[in-house]
C-alpha positions as MATLAB code, in Angstrom:
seq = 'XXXXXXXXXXXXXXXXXXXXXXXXXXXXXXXXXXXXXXXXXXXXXXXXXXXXXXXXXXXXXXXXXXXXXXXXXXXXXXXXXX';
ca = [
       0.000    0.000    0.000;
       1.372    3.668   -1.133;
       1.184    6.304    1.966;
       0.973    9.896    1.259;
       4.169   12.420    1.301;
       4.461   14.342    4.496;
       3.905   18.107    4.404;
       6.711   18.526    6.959;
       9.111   16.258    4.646;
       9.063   13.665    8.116;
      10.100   10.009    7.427;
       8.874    8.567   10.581;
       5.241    8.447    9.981;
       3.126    6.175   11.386;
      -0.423    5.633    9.569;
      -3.361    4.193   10.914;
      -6.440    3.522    8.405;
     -10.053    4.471    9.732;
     -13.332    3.502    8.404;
     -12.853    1.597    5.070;
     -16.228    1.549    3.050;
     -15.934    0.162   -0.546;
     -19.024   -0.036   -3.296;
     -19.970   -3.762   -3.515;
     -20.977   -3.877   -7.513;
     -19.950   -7.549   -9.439;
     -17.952   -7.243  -12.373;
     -18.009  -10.722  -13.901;
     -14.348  -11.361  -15.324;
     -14.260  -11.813  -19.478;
     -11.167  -12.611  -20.760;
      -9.989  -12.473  -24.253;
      -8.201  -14.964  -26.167;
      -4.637  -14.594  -23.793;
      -6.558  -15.149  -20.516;
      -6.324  -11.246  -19.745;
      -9.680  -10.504  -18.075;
     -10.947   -7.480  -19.976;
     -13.464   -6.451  -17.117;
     -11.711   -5.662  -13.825;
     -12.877   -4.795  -10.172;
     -14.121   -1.278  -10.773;
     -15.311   -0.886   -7.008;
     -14.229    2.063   -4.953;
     -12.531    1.737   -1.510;
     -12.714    4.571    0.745;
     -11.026    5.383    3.725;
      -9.629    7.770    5.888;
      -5.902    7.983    7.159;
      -4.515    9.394    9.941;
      -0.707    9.767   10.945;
       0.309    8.974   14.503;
       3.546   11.350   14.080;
       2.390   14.549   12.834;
      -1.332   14.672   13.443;
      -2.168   15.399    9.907;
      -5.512   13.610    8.446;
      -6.070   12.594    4.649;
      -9.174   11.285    2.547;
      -8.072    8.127    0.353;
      -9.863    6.716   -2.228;
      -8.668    3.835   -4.718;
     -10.833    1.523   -7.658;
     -10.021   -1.489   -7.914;
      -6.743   -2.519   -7.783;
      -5.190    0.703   -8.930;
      -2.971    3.317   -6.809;
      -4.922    5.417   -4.292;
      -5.155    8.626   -3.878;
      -4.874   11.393   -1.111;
      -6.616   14.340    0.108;
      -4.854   16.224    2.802;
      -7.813   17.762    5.131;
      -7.069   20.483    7.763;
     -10.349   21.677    9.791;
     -12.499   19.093    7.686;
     -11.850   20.763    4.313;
      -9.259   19.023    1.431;
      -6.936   21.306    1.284;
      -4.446   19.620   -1.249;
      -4.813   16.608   -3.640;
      -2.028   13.298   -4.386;
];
């Protein structure tokens, strides 16, 4: 799992992940001719993150299997998008 970058550059960050909610649509796999399925997971995870160290708070969002990505939030607004 990818963490976001620290705003204060830190490299001791410790992450906890708080209330995961992902969409619960079926995608039935079809695969072409290789065996490459041609219809992945396209659910979306949601969660929030928080960092032990610095106190900083981030939205996170990923589909499927791809990357996810970051929101910082400061008083309950994003502020700043990974």
């Amino acid at each position: 799992m990818m963490f976001p970058e620290c705003p204060s550059d830190r490299d001791d960050c410790l992450f906890e992940e708080i209330g995961r909610q992902t969409t619960l649509a079926y995608y039935a796999p079809i695969y072409d001719r290789a065996g490459n399925n041609t219809n992945p997971d396209r659910n979306v995870t949601s969660y929030r993150l928080y960092c032990h160290t610095c106190g900083r708070r981030w939205n996170a969002s990923r589909c499927g299997s791809d990357a996810p990505t970051f929101g910082l939030v400061q008083h309950g607004k994003v502020i700043s998008e990974e």
